[in-house]
C-alpha positions as CSV (number, residue, x, y, z in Angstrom):
1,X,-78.1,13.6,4.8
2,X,-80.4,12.4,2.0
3,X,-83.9,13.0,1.5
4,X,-86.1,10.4,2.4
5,X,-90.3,10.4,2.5
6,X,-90.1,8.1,5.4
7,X,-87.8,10.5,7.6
8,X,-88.2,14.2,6.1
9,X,-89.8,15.9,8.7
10,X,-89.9,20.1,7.5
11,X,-88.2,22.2,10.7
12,X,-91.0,24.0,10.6
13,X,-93.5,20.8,11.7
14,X,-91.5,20.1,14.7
15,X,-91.1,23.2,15.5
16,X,-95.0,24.0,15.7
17,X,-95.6,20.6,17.5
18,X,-93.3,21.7,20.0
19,X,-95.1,24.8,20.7
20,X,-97.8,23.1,20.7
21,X,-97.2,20.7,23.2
22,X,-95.8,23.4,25.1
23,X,-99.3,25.1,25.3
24,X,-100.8,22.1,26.0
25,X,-98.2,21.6,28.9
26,X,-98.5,25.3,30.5
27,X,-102.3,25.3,30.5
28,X,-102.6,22.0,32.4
29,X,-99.8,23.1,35.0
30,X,-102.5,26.5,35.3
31,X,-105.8,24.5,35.7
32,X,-104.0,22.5,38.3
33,X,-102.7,25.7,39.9
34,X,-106.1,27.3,39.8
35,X,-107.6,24.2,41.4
36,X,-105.4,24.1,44.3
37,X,-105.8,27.9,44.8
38,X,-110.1,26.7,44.2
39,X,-109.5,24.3,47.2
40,X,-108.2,26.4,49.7
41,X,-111.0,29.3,48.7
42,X,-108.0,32.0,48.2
43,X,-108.3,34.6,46.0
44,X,-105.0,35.2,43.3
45,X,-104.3,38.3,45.0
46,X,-104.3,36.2,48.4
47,X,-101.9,33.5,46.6
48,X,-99.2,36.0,45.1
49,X,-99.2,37.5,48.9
50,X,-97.8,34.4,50.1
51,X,-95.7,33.5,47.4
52,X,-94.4,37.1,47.3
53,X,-95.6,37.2,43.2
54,X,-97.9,39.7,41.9
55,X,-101.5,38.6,40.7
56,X,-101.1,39.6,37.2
57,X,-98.3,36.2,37.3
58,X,-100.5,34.3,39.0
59,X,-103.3,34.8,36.2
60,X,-100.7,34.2,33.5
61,X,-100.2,31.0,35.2
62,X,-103.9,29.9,35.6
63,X,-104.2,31.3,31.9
64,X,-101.4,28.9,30.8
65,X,-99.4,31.8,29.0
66,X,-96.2,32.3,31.7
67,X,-94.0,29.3,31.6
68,X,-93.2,29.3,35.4
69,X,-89.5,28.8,36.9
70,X,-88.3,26.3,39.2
71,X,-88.3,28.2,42.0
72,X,-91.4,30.0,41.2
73,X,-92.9,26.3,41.3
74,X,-91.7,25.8,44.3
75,X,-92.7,29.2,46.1
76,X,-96.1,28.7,44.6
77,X,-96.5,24.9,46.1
78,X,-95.2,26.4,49.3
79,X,-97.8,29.4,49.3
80,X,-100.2,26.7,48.5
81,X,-99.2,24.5,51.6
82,X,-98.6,21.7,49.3
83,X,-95.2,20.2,47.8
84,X,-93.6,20.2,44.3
85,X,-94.8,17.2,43.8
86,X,-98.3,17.2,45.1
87,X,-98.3,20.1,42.2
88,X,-97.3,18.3,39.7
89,X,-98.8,14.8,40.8
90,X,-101.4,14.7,38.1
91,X,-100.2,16.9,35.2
92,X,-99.4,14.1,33.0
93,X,-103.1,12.8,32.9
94,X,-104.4,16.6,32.5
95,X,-101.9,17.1,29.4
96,X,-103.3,13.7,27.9
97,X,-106.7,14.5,28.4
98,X,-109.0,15.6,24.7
99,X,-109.6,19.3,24.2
């Protein structure tokens, strides 16, 4: 592969967008967790009891700094009475929303 202005692209620029986005991603997954936890006036203590996941998680989720499972999504929509997708209905407007 040749260098070229119009294509280089340094590893390490993709690599921070990535991580970026990624932060971006977890921390609108964690407000949207937090609201739904908000809605039904539970505490996080109440929340990891039903979902069987201790409260220092579920903070680290609301926080946006754990990167949740698959099936910890779907033990955390089921301990919110709510479905997968009812979870994730909105997350692609809360990522695009400004700062």
């Amino acid at each position: 592969m040749t260098y070229s202005p119009w294509t280089y692209r340094p590893l390490r620029t993709i690599i921070d967008f990535m991580e970026k986005s990624k932060a971006v991603i977890l921390r609108a997954l964690g407000l949207m967790i937090r609201e739904q936890r908000a809605a039904l006036g539970i505490s996080q203590e109440e929340l990891g009891l039903r979902c069987h996941l201790d409260r220092t998680y579920i903070s680290g989720l609301e926080r946006g700094v754990r990167n949740p499972s698959l099936t910890a999504l779907v033990t955390l929509a089921k301990g919110l009475n709510i479905t997968v997708s009812q979870l994730l209905e909105n997350l692609e407007i809360e990522i695009e929303k400004p700062e």
